[in-house]
N, C-alpha and C positions, 0 to 999 in steps of 0.2 A: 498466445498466452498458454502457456503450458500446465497440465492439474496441479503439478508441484508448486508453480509458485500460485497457482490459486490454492491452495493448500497453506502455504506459507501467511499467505494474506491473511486466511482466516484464522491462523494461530499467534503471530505477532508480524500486522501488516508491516510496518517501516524496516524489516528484514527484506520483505519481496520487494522494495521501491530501492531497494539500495545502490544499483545501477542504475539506473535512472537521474542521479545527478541529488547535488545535495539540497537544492529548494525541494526537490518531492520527499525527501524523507525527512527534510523540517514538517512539510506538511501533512503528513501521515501523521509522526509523531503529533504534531498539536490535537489534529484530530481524533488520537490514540488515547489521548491525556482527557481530553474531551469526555468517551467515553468510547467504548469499543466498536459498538456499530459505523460510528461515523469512521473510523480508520481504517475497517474492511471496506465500507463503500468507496473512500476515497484512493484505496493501493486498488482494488479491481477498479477502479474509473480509470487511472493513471495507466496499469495493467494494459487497460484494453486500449486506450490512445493509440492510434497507429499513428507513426510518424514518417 
């Protein structure tokens, strides 16, 4: 996880999950829509996923 896209995260997370495939940036976004906290916690959770 690199500071930029933890950076990214905290400014408009479903931008850093965008690689990641399109179910994580539905769910950032709903999270987003949510309210903000919930879609920084959810792109750094996804973020930090090692796969």
């Amino acid at each position: 996880m690199s500071l930029i896209r933890v950076i990214l995260s905290i400014i408009f997370p479903p931008l850093a999950v965008i690689d990641k495939g399109c179910g994580s940036v539905l769910i950032v976004f709903i999270l987003t829509l949510c309210g903000w906290i919930p879609g920084v916690i959810g792109a750094l959770i996804i973020l930090n996923k090692q796969e």
